[in-house]
KOLZALUM-659180 format. One record per residue (C-alpha): residue number from 1; x, y, z. Coordinates in Angstrom, 3 decimals, padded with zeros to 6 digits. Layout:
<rs>
R,NUM,X,Y,Z
...
</rs>
This chain:
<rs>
R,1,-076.561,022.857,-090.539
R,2,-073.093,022.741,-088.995
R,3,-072.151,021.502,-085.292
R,4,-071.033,024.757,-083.694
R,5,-069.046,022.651,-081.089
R,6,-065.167,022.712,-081.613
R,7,-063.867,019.675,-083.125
R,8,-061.123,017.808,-080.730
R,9,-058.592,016.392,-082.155
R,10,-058.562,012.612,-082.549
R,11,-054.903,012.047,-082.286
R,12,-053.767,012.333,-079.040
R,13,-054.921,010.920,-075.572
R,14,-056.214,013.141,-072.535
R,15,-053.108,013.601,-070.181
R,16,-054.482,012.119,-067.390
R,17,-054.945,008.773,-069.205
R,18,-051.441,009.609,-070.521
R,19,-050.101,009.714,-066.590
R,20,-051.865,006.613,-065.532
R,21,-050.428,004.638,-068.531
R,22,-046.827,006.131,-067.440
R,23,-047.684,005.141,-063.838
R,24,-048.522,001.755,-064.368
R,25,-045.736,000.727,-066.600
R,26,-043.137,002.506,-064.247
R,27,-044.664,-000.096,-061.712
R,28,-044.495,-002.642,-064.158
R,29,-040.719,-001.956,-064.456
R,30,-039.941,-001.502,-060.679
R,31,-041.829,-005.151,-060.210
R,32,-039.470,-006.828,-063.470
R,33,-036.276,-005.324,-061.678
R,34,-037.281,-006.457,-058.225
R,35,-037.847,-009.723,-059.354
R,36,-034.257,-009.953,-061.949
R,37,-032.504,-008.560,-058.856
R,38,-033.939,-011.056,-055.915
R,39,-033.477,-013.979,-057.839
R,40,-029.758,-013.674,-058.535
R,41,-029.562,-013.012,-054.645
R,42,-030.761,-016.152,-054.147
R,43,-027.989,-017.705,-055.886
R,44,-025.589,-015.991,-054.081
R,45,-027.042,-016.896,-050.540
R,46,-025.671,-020.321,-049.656
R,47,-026.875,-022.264,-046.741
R,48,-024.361,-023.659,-044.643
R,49,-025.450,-026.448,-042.350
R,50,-024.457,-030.288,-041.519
R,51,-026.125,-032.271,-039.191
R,52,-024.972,-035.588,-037.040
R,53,-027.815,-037.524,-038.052
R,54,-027.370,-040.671,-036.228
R,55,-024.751,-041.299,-033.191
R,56,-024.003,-044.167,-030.870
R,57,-021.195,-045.201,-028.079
R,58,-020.681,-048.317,-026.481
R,59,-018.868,-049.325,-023.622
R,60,-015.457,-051.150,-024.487
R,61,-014.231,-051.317,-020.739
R,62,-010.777,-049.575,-021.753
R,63,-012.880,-047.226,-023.864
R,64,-016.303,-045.878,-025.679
R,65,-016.715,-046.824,-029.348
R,66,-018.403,-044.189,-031.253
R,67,-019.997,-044.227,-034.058
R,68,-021.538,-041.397,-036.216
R,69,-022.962,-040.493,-039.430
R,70,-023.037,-037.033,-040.580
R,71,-025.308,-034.955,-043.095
R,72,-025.054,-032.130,-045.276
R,73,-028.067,-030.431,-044.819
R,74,-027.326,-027.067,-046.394
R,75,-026.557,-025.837,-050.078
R,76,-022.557,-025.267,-049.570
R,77,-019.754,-027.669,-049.597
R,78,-018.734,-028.264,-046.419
R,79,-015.127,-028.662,-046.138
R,80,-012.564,-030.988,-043.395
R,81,-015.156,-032.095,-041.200
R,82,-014.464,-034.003,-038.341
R,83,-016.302,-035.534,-035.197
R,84,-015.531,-035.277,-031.844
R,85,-016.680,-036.834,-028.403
R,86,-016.426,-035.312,-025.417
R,87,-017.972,-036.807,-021.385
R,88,-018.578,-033.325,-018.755
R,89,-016.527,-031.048,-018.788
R,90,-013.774,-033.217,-020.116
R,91,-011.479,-032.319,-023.812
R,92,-013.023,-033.552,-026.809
R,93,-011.655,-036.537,-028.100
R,94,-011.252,-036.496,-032.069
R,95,-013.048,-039.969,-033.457
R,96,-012.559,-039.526,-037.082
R,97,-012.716,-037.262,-040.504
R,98,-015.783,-037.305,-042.588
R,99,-014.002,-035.196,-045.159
R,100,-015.596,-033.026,-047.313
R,101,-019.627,-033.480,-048.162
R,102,-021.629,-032.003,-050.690
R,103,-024.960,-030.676,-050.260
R,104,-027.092,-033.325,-049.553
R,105,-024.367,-036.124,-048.969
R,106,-023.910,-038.425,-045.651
R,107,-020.586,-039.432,-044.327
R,108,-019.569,-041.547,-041.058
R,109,-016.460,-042.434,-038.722
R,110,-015.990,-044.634,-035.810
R,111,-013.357,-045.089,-033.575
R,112,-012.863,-046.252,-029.869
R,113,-011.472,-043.221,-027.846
R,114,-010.498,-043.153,-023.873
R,115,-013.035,-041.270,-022.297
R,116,-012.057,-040.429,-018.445
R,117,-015.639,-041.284,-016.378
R,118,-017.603,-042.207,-019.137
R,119,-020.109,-045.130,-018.088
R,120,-023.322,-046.970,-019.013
R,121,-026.405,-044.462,-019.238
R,122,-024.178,-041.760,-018.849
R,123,-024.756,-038.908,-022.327
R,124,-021.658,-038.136,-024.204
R,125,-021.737,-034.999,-026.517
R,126,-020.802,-036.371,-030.099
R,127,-020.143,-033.138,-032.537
R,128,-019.261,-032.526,-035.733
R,129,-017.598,-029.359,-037.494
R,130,-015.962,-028.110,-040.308
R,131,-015.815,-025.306,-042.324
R,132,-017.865,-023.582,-045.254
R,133,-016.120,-023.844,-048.935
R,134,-018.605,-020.445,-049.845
R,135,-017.193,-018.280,-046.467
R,136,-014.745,-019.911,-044.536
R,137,-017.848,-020.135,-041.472
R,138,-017.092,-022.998,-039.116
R,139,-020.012,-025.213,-038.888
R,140,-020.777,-027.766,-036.482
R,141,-023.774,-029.554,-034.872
R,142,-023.975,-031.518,-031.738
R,143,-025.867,-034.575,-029.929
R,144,-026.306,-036.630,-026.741
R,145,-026.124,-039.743,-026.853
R,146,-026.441,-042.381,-024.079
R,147,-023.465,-044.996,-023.527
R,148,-024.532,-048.579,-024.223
</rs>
């Protein structure tokens, strides 16, 4: 005796199984992209930061020697950089270059500079800035630091 049923046919695949297959390697794709894309961003997206890492300034009598040591703390070369000291509400007073650092490099100056009112246990704002090599950004940090 024969099976009355119809026969299917054993070639193709039901089309809903067909659509979820489609689905999931559309997502599959998106995902690959995503992740292709978002990594090259990252290699485009530079962090630009230094960092005056250690700072003193002494009392000479006819002026306050400062001393500081600056860090690169980002992932772009940071170009000219130079420190400055400044007492109140006084100028800055320029006490050296550091240059140009690297990511990850260190760099110091010193220099005695006349500082109007500065005094023992008095804080003195020691800064240093300079300027991105990826954008052009100024960047600068600043600290207090007590007169010895």
């Amino acid at each position: 005796m024969r099976n009355l049923r119809p026969r299917r046919s054993r070639a193709g695949l039901e089309a809903p199984i067909v659509a979820l297959i489609l689905v999931l390697i559309g997502v599959a794709l998106a995902l690959l992209v995503g992740v292709m894309v978002f990594s090259r961003a990252g290699v485009f997206a530079q962090a630009e930061s230094i960092k005056v890492i250690e700072a003193a300034a002494y009392d000479q009598g006819s002026c306050i020697y400062v001393v500081a040591k600056v860090k690169n703390d980002g992932t772009a070369q940071i170009n000219s950089i130079s420190v400055t000291v400044r007492f109140g509400l006084t100028s800055p007073q320029t006490v050296g270059s550091v240059g140009n650092l690297q990511p990850g490099s260190e760099g110091s100056t010193s220099n005695c500079v006349p500082l109007e009112g500065a005094q023992r246990g008095q804080m003195v704002v020691v800064e240093a800035s300079g300027r991105s090599a990826v954008s052009g950004n100024t960047v600068s940090h600043a600290t207090q630091v007590p007169v010895a």
